[in-house]
C-alpha positions, -999 to 999 in steps of 0.1 A, spaced: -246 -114 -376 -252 -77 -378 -224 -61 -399 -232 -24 -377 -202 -4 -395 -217 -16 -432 -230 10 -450 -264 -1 -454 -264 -6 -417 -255 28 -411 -278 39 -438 -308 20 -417 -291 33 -379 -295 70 -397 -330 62 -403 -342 49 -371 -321 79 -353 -342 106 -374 -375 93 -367 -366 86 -325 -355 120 -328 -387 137 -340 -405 111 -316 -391 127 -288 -390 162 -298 -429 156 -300 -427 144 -266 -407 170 -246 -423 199 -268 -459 184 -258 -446 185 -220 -428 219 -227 -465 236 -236 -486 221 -217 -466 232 -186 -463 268 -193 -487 277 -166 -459 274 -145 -438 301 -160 -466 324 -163 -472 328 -129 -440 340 -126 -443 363 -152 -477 377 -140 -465 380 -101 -483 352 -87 -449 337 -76 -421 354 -66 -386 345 -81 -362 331 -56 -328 315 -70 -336 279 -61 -364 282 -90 -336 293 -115 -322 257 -119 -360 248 -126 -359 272 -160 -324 260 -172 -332 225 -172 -362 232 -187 -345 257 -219 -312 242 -220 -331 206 -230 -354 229 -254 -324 248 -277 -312 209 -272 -338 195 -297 -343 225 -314 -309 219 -325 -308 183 -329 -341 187 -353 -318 213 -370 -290 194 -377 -316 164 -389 -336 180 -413 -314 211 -425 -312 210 -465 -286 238 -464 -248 225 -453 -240 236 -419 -208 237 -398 -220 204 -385 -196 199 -354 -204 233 -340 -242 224 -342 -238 190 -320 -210 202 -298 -234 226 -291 -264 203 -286 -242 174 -265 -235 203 -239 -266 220 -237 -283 181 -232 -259 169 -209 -264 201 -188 -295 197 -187 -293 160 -174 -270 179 -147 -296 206 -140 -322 178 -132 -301 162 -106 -294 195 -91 -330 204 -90 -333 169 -70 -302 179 -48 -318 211 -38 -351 196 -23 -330 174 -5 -304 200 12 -337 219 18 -348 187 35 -321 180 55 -321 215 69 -289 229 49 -269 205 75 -237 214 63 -223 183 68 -247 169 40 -249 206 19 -207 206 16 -208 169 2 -234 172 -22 -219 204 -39 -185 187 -40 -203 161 -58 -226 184 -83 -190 199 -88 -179 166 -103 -204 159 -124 -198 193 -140 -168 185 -147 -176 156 -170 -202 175 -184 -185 201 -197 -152 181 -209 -158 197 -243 -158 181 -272 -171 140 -274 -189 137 -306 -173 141 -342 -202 153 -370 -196 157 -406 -215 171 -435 -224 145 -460 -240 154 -492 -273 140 -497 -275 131 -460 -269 160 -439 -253 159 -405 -240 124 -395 -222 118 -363 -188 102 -371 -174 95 -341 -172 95 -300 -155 93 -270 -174 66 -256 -153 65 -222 -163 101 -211 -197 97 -223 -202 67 -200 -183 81 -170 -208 107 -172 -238 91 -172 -224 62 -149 -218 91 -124 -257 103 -129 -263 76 -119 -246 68 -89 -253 109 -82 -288 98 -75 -289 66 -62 -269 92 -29 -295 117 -34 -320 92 -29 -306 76 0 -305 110 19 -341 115 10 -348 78 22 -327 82 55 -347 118 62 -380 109 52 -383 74 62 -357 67 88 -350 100 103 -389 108 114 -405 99 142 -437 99 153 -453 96 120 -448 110 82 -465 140 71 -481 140 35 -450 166 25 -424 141 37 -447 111 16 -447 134 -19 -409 142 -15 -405 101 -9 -425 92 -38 -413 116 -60 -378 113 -53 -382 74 -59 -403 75 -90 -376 105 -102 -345 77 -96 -361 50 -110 -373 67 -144 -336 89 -148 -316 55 -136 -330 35 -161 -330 55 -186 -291 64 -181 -285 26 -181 -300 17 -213 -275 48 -228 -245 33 -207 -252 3 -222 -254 14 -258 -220 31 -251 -204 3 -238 -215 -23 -268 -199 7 -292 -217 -10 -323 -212 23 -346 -216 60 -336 -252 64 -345 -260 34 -321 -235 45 -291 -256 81 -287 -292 68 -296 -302 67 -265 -287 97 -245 -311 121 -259 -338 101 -243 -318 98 -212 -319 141 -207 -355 137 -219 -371 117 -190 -343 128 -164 -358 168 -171 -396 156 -176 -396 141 -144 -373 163 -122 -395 197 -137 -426 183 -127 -412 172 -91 -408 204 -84 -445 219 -100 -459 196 -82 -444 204 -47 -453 241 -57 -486 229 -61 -488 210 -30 -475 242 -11 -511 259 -19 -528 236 1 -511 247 33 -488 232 60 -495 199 83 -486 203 120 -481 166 135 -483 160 174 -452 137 178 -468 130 215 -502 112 203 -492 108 167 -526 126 154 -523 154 126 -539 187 124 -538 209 97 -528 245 98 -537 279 87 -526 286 56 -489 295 49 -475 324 53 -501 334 78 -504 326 117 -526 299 122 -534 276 160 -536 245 164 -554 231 196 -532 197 207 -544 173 236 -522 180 265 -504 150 285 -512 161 320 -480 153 345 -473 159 385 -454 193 373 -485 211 351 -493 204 316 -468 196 285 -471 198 249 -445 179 227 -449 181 190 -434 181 158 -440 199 131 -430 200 90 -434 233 71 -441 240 36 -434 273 18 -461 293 10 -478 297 -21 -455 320 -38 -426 293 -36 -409 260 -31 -410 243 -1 -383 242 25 -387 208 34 -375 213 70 -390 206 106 -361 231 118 -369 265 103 -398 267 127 -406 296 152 -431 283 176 -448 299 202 -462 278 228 -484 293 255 -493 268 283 -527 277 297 -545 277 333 -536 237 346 -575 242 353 -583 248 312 -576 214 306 -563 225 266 -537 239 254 -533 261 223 -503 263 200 -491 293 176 -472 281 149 -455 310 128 -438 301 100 -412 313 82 -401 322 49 -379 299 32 -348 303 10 -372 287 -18 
């Protein structure tokens, strides 16, 4: 039997905790570089800032100042005011765990069209979460000669509400996506509908089970090095994954918009976005002329995120001569709040 509040446990705990640490600052900082691109488009003008993109660049530097201060408080020689320095670092981490859900909220209000009826709940819900995250003060750090920073103490109840509510956060969030994406389409699924799908699922799965394996930790409250081991992680994979969600749906705006014909189920792909582009769609010929049904999915163009919506479409549909025997569509599509 593991005596975990024994000193040479603790000693050992402290020891595995600085290592981790320094594992996973390697990680993010890796991720953090080699990702820059990104930012320096915006800096250089090749994207335009729109406030959606804001959330993108908090998560992103909230998570970095995190470990910057975490490696900090680990390897400082010099005595420091100890529970200013991880007060500091358990809000800037846990905001940035809320950032990353935001930034997965977002695509999915853009998705549903910013249908109030799903916008209204979703911020009453990101209000929430806030609200745990910034409860204050959960972990207790002392200078120890010799040692440095060690974490004394937590309030394990809040700090597993809060992840507990990530995690149910979502596991809604995902259901919305799955309803519009999967349910909620007819006619066929356009390859923006199957990257917001797949990334949406592979972001749940990664952030869920990596805010279980902290909830758990929490729960068995074995000592305080052991009950926070794993949150860092948690912010880690929850920000890694819900950044590059976003780049890559930037990305995937560059290669332009897919028009879908809802009455023959074929695609088509357009001009360009953010340009005027026609699409020639088989007509269904009737007693009363010719009539062209479709459906269509826009991105944004390559300048910002996508909108996600089949809604925010103005379409101009000219019906030719009944003798042409084709029919031409003008799509035009507009900018989005992204």
């Amino acid at each position: 039997m593991v005596e975990w509040h024994s000193n040479t446990e603790l000693a050992v705990d402290g020891t595995v905790f600085l290592k981790f640490m320094h594992a996973l600052s390697g990680l993010y900082f890796w991720e953090f570089v080699t990702s820059l691109e990104f930012e320096w488009s915006f800096i250089t003008g090749k994207r335009r800032f729109h406030y959606p993109a804001l959330f993108y660049f908090l998560n992103r530097y909230c998570l970095l100042f995190t470990m910057i201060g975490i490696l900090i408080a680990l390897d400082t020689t010099v005595e420091v005011n100890c529970q200013a320095l991880y007060t500091f670092n358990q809000i800037m981490g846990q905001a940035s765990s809320g950032l990353a859900s935001i930034n997965l909220s977002i695509r999915t209000m853009a998705l549903w069209s910013h249908d109030k009826r799903i916008v209204i709940p979703i911020v009453i819900v990101i209000l929430g979460h806030w609200s745990l995250i910034l409860q204050g003060v959960l972990l207790t750090a002392i200078w120890v000669p010799g040692q440095g920073c060690v974490v004394a103490g937590t309030k394990n109840t809040i700090l597993a509400a809060t992840f507990i509510y990530s995690m149910c956060f979502d596991l809604g969030i995902l259901l919305l996506s799955l309803w519009k994406c999967v349910v909620g389409v007819k006619g066929g699924r356009s390859q923006l509908m199957t990257l917001l799908f797949k990334d949406g699922l592979m972001y749940f799965f990664i952030a869920f089970l990596s805010n279980l394996l902290a909830v758990v930790f929490i729960m068995l409250n074995l000592n305080a090095i052991m009950s926070v081991i794993f949150n860092v992680p948690a912010a880690i994979f929850s920000t890694i994954v819900a950044c590059r969600a976003v780049r890559r749906l930037t990305n995937f705006s560059q290669r332009g918009a897919e028009v879908f014909s809802s009455s023959t189920g074929h695609s088509f792909r357009a001009a360009p976005t953010g340009t005027r582009g026609t699409v020639p769609v088989s007509p269904m010929k009737g007693p009363s002329g010719v009539h062209v049904q479709m459906q269509t999915f826009t991105v944004a163009d390559e300048d910002h995120l996508s909108d996600y919506n089949s809604e925010d479409v103005s379409q101009k549909t000219r019906l030719p001569d009944p003798e042409a025997g084709d029919a031409e569509i003008s799509a035009e599509f507009k900018r989005p709040p992204y």
